[in-house]
RODO-2510 file (C-alpha; in nm, 4 decimals, decimal comma):
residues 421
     n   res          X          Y          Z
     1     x     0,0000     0,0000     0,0000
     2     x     0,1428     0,3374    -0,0942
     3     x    -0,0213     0,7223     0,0618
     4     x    -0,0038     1,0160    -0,0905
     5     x    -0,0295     1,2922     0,1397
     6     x    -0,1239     1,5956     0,0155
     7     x    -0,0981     1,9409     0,2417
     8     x    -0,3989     2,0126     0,4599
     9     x    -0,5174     2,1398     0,7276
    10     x    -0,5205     1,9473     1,0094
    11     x    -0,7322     2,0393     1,3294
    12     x    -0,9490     1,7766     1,5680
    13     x    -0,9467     1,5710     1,8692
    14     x    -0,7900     1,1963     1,8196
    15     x    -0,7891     0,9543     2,0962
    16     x    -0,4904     0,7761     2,2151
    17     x    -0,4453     0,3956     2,0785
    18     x    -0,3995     0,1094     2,3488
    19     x    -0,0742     0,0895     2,4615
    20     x     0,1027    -0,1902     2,3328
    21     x     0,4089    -0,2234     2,5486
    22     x     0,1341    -0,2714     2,8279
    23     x    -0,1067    -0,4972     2,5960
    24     x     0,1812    -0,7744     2,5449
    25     x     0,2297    -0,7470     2,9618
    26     x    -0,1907    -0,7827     3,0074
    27     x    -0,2019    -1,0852     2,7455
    28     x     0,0859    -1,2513     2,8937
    29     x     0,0277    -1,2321     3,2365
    30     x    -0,3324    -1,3428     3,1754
    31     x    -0,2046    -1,6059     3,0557
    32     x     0,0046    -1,7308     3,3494
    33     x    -0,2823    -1,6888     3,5962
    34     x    -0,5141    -1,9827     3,6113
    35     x    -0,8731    -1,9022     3,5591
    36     x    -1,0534    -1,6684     3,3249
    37     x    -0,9127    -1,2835     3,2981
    38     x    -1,0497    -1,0013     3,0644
    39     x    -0,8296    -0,7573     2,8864
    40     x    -0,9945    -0,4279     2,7397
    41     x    -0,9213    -0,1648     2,5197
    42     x    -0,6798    -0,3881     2,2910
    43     x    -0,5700    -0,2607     1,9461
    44     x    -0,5285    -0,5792     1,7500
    45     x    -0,2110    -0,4861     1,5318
    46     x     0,0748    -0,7743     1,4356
    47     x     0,2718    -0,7390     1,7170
    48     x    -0,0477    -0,8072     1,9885
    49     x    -0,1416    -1,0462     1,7597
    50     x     0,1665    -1,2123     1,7217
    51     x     0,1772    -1,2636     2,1223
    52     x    -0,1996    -1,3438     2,1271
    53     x    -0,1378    -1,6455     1,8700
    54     x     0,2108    -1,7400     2,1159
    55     x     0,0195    -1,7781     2,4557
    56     x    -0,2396    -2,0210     2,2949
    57     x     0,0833    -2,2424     2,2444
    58     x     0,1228    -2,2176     2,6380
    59     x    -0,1605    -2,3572     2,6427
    60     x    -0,4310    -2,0699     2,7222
    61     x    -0,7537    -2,0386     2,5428
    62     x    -0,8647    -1,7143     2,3824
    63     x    -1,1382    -1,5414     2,2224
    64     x    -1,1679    -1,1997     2,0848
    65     x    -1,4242    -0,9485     2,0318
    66     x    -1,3853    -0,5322     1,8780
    67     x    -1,1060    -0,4334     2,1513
    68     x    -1,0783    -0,6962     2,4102
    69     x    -0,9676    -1,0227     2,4786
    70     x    -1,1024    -1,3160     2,7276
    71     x    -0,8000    -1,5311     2,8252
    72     x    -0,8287    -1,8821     3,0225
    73     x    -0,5201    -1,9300     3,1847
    74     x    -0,4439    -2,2652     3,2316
    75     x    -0,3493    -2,4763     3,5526
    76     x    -0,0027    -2,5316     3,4408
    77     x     0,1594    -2,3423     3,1306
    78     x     0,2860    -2,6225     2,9529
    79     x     0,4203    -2,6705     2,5336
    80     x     0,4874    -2,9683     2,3190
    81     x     0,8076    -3,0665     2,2102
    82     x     0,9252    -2,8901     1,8603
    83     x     0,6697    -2,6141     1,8758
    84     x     0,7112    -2,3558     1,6801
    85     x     0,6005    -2,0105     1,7778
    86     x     0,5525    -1,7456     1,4992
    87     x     0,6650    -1,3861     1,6526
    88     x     0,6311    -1,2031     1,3478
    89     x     0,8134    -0,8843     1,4136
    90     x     0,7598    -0,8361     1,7213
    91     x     1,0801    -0,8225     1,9586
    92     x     0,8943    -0,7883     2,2550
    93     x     0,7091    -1,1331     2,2007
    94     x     1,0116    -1,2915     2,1180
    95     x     1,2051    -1,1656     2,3828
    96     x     0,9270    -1,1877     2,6730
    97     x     0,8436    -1,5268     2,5630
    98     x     1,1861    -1,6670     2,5465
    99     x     1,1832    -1,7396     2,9321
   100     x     0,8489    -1,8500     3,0041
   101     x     0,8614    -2,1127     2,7110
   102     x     1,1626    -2,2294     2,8778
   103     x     0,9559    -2,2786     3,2117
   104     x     0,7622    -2,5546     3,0323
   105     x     1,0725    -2,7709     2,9855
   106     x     0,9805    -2,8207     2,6250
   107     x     1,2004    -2,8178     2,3264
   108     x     1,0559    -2,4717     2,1654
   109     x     1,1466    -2,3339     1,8193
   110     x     1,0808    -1,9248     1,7855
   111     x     1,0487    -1,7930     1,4258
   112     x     0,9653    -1,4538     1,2890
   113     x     1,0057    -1,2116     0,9591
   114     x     1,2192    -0,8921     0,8836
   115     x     1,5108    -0,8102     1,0545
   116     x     1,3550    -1,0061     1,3710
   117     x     1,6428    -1,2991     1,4048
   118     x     1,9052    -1,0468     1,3573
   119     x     1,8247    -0,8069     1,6869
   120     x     2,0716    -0,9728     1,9787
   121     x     1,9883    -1,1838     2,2140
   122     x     2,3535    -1,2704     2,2867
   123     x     2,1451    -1,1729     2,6915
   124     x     1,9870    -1,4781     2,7272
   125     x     2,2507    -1,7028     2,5155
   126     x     2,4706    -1,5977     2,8237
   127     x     2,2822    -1,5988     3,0701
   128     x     2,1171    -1,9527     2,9655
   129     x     2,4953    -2,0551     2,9245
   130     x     2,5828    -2,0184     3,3185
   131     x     2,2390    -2,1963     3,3879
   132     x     2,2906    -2,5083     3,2294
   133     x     1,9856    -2,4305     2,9577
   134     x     1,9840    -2,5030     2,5961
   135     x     1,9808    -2,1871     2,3955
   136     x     2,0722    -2,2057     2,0123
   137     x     2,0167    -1,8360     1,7945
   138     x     2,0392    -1,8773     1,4457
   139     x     1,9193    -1,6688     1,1347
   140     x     1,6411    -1,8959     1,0933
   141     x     1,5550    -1,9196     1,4820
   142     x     1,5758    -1,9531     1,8589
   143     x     1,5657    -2,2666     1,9827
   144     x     1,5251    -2,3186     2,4044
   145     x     1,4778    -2,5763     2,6203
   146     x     1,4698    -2,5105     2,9921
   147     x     1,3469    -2,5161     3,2696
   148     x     1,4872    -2,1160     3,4259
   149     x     1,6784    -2,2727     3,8409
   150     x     1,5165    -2,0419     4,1131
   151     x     1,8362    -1,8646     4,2558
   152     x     2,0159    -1,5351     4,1407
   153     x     2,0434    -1,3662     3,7892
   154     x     2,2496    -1,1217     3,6566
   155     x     2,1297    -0,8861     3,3929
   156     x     2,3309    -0,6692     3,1381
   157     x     2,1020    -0,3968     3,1489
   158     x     2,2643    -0,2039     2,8435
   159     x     2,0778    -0,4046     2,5641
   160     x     1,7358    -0,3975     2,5931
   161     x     1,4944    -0,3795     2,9453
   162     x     1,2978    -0,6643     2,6949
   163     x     1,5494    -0,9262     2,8622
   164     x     1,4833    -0,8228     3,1719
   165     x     1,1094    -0,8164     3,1607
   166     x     1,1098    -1,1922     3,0087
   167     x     1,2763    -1,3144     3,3589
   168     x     1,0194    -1,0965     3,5623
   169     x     0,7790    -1,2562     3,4146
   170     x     0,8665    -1,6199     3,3838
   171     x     1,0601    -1,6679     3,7276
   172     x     0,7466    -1,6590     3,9352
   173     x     0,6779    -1,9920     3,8018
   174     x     0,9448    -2,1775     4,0234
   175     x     0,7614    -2,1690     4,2995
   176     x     1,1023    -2,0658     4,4955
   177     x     1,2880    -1,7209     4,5479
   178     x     1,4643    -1,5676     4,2876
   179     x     1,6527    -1,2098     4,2716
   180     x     1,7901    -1,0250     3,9063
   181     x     2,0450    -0,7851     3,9466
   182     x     2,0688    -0,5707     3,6579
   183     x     2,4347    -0,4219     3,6025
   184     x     2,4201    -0,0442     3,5084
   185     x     2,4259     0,1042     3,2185
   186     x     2,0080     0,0214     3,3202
   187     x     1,8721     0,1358     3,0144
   188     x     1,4793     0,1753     2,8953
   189     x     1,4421     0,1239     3,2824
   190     x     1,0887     0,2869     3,2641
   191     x     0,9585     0,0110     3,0325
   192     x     1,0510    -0,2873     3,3726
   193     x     0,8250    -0,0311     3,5516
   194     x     0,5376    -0,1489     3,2869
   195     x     0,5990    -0,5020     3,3963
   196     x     0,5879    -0,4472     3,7767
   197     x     0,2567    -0,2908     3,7133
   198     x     0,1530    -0,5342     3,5261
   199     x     0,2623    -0,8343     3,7447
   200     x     0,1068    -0,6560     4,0528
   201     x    -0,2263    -0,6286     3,8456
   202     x    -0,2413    -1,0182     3,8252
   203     x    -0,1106    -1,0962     4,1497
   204     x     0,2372    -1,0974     4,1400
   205     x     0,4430    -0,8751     4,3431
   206     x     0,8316    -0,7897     4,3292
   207     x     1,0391    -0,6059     4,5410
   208     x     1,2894    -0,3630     4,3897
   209     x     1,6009    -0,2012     4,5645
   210     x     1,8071    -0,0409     4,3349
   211     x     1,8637    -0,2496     4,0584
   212     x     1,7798    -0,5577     4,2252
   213     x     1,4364    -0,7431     4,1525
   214     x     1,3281    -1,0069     4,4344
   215     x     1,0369    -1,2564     4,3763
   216     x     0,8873    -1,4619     4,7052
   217     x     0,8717    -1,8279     4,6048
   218     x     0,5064    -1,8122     4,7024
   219     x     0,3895    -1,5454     4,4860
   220     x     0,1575    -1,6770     4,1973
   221     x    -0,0449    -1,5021     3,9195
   222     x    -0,4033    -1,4571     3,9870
   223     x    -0,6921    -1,3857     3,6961
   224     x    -0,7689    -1,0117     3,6440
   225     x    -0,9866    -0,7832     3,4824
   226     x    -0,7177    -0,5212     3,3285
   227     x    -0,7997    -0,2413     3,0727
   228     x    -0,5028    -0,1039     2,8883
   229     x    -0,3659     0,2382     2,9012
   230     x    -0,3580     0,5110     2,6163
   231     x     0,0107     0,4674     2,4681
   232     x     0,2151     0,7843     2,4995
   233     x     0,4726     0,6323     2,2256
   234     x     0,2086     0,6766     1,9338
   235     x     0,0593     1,0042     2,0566
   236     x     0,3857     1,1055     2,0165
   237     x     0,2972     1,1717     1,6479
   238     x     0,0233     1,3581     1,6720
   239     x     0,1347     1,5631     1,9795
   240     x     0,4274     1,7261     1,7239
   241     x     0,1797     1,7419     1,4400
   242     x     0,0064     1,9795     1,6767
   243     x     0,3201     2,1499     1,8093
   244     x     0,3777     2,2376     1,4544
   245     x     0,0387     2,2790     1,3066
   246     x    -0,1786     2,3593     1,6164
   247     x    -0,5487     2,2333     1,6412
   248     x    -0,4888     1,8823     1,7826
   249     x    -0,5829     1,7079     2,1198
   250     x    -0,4702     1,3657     2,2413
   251     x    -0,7197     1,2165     2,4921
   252     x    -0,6557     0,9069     2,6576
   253     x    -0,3099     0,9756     2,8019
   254     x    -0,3376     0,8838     3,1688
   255     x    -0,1211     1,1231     3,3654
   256     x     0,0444     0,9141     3,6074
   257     x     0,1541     0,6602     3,3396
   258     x     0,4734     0,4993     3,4158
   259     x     0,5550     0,4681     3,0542
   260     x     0,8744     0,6047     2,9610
   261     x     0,7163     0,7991     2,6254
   262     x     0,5026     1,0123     2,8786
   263     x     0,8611     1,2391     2,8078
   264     x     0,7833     1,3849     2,5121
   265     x     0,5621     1,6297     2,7000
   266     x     0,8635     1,7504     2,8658
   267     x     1,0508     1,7586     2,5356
   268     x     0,8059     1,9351     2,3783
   269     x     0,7356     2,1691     2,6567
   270     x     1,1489     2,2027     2,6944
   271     x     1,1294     2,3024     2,3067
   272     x     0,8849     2,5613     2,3463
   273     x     0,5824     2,3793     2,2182
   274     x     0,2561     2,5195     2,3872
   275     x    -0,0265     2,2883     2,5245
   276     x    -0,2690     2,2196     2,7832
   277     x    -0,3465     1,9248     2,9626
   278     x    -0,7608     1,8835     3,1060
   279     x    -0,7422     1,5238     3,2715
   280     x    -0,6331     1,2721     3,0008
   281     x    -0,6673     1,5226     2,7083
   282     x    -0,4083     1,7650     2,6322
   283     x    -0,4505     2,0061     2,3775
   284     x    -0,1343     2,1645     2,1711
   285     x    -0,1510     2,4624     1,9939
   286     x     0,1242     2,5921     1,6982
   287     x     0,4556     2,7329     1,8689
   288     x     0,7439     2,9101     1,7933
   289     x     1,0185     2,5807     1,8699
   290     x     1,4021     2,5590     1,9230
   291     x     1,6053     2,3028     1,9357
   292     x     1,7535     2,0975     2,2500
   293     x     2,0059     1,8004     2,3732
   294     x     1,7470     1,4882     2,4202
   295     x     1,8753     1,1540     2,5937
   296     x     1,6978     0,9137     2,4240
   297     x     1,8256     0,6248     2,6133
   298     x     1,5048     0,5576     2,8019
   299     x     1,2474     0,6551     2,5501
   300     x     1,4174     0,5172     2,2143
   301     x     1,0669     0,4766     2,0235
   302     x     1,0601     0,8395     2,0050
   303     x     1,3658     0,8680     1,8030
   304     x     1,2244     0,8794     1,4354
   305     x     0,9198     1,1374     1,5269
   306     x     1,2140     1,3778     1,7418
   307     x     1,4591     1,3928     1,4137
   308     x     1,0872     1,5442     1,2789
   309     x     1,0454     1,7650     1,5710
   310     x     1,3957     1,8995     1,5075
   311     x     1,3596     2,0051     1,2044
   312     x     1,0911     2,2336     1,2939
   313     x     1,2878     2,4119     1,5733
   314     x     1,5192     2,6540     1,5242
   315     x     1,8970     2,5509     1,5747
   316     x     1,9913     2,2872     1,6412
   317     x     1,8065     1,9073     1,7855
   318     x     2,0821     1,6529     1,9218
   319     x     1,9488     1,3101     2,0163
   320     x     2,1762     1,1108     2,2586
   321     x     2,2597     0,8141     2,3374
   322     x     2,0481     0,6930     2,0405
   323     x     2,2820     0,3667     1,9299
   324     x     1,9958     0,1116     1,9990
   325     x     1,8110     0,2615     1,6876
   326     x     2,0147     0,0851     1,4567
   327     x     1,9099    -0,2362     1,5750
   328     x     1,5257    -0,1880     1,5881
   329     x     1,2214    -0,2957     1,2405
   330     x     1,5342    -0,0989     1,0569
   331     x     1,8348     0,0946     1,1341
   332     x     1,6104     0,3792     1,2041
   333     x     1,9484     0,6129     1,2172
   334     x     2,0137     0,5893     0,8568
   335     x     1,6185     0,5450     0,7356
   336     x     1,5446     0,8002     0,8641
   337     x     1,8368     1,0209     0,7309
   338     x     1,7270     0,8597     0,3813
   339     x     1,4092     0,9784     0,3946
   340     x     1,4416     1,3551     0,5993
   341     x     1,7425     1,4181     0,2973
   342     x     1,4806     1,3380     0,0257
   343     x     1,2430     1,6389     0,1905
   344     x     1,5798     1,8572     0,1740
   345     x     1,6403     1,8329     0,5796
   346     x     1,9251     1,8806     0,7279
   347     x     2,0566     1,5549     0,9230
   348     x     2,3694     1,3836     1,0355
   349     x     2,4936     1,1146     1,2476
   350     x     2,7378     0,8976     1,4459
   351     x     2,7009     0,5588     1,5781
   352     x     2,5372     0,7257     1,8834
   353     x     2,4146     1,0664     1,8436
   354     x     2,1555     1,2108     1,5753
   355     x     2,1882     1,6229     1,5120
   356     x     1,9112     1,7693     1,3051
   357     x     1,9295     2,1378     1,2469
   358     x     1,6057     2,4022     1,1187
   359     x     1,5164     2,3015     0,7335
   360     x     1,3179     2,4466     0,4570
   361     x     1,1543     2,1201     0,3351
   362     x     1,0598     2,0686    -0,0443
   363     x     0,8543     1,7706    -0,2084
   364     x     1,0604     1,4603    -0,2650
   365     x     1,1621     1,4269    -0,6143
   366     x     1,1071     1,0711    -0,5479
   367     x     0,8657     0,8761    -0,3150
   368     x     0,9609     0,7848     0,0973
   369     x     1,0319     0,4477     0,1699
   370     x     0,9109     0,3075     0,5040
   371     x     1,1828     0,1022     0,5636
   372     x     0,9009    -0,1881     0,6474
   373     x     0,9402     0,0207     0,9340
   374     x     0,5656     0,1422     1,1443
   375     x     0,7360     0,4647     1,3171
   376     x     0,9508     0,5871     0,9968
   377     x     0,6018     0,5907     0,7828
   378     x     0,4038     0,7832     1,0865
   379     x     0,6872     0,9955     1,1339
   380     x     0,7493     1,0729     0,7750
   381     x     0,3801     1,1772     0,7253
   382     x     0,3949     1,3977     1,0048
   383     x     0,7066     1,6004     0,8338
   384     x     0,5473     1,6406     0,5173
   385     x     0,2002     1,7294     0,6700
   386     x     0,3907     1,9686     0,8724
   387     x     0,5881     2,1129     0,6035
   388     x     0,2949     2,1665     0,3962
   389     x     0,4387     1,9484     0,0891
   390     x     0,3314     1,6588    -0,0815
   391     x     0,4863     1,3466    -0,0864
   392     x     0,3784     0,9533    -0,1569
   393     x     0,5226     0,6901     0,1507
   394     x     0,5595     0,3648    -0,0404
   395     x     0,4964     0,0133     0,1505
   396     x     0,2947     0,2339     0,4098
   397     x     0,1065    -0,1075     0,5364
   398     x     0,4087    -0,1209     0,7637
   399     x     0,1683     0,1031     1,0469
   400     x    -0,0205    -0,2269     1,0722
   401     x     0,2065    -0,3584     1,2956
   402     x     0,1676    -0,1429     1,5757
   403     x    -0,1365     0,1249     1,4734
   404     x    -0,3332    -0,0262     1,1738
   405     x    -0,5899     0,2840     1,1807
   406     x    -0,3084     0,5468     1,1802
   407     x    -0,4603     0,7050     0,8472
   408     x    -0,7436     0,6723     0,9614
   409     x    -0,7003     0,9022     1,2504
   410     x    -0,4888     1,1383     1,0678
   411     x    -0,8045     1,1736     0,8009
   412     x    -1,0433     1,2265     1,0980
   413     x    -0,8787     1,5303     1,1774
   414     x    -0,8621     1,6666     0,8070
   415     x    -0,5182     1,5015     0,7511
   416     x    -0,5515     1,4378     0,3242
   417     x    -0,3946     1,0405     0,3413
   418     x    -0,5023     0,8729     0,0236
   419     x    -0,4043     0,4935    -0,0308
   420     x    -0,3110     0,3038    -0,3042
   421     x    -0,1587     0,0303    -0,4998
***
């Protein structure tokens, strides 16, 4: 599917999608408790599917309706030998699932598409290593058999928090203490936060000091109603379509989220973007913006729609600590300075910094390419809506995999998005 975008005026209310980083947590921890659970407000995109279609391997039963999902946990998580579970793209289902599989002692084969099998798990291969546990990572898949020892882990916590969160939420199932240190750098720490939550909302609860996680050997997940969150990470897009166009209001963004994307109201606020907040709706309005230093170590989704951002602010943007975006759907480093060159911005990069600077942006003499990647197409339509220019985003179907309605939305709110091919 290709959109052509064509300049408009953009002015409405949208509402927040589900957040997915706490969807996958719901579904899986529903799935661990015994007994029926509910989740609501689920947006069914690749990824939630993807980790919907895993736990049914574990061997819960599911049914799904417009945005929810009943889940029967069973008595005893347990997988047949040689499974094979399809993550599509989704790293988090492939990383939280890695551990819990193991718990079912099974020989378990994990799969998936794009650059999936090429993000590291060289975490787990380690860490599997010290505990005796079969662990195998080749292009074509991960192979495990387990089951995790109760006792002490050590975490590198400078890869991905998705490692962490995996042991969280598999070591409960021992039935005996366990404690995860995670050595420092501890980044995306915000996103283990999300799991606690999560854990505690199904029964589970796990005492943190510092960077040390202890689980009771008598703590076991219980069935739970839980309705998911508005997810800061994709209102991200629209919040700096309204920074730059004005007219737009996000609702749905709980304010004492713990998710680590609820920053990009301080960035915006820090570059002079104007906005109100009434309960979960806040309302921007088009502002004079300058550029700033942004860490992006703990909020690394919002690196494609910040390079955007900075080219609407005068001076100069510089996004930090920004390495793990080459190892995400795409290098999102160099797709996006592909794609921000075509529309004449100004961009350039080392292996762990980003620096945009203020551009006049121009039509594309040839069309955007997503990159098969979800947040280079939203952001991408956000800098050409912004800039007032056309431009046609080829393979846009790559939104599906974390907000399938995203044109939608943007054409509710006067956004011209027309599809094709």
């Amino acid at each position: 599917m290709n959109v052509r975008l064509t300049p408009s005026e953009v002015r409405g209310t949208v509402t927040a999608p589900p957040s997915k980083s706490m969807a996958h947590r719901a579904i899986l921890c529903a799935a661990l408790a015994p007994g029926r659970s509910r989740v609501d407000n689920l947006a069914f995109s690749q990824d939630i599917l993807a980790t919907l279609n895993a736990v049914r391997a574990l061997g819960a039963r599911v049914e799904t309706g417009d945005s929810w999902a009943v889940i029967d946990g069973p008595q005893r998580i347990a997988a047949q030998d040689g499974v094979c579970v399809d993550c599509a793209e989704s790293g988090s289902t492939l990383r939280f699932l890695i551990p819990v599989f193991a718990q079912t002692g099974a020989d378990v084969r994990f799969t998936g598409r794009g650059r999936l099998l090429e993000r590291p798990q060289n975490v787990y291969e380690q860490l599997f290593a010290e505990k005796g546990i079969a662990f195998t990572h080749t292009p074509a898949e991960v192979r495990v058999r387990g089951p995790l020892p109760a006792g002490e882990y050590e975490v590198d916590g400078g890869v991905s928090s998705q490692f962490i969160t995996g042991l969280l939420l598999a070591l409960p199932l021992c039935g005996a203490p366990c404690r995860v240190t995670v050595r420092p750098p501890f980044e995306s720490r915000s996103y283990v936060g999300l799991t606690l939550r999560a854990m505690a909302d199904f029964g589970v609860h796990v005492s943190e000091c510092g960077n040390t996680y202890s689980i009771n050997g008598n703590e076991k997940y219980v069935s739970a109603n839980h309705t998911v969150e508005g997810d800061y990470s994709q209102a991200a897009f629209f919040a700096v379509l309204g920074a730059v166009c004005g007219g737009v209001t996000v609702r749905g963004l709980r304010e004492d989220s713990l998710q680590g994307d609820r920053v990009i109201l301080d960035i915006l606020a820090r570059c002079g973007a104007s906005f109100t907040r009434e309960g979960d709706a806040v309302h921007f309005e088009k502002s004079r913006l300058h550029g700033a230093r942004i860490d992006i170590a703990d909020c690394p989704d919002l690196g494609p729609i910040l390079m955007v951002l900075g080219l609407f602010c005068e001076g100069e943007t510089v996004l930090e600590n920004a390495a793990r975006l080459r190892v995400k759907e795409s290098d999102r480093i160099a797709a996006m300075e592909a794609e921000i060159r075509k529309l004449g911005g100004q961009i350039t990069s080392d292996e762990n910094t980003v620096t945009v600077r203020a551009s006049r942006l121009h039509a594309p003499d040839t069309a955007l390419d997503s990159h098969n990647d979800h947040r280079v197409v939203m952001a991408m339509a956000v800098a050409a809506l912004g800039a007032g220019v056309p431009a046609v985003i080829e393979n846009a179907q790559a939104v599906a995999k974390s907000y399938p309605d995203f044109f939608d939305v943007l054409r509710s709110i006067g956004g011209k998005a027309e599809e094709h091919g």
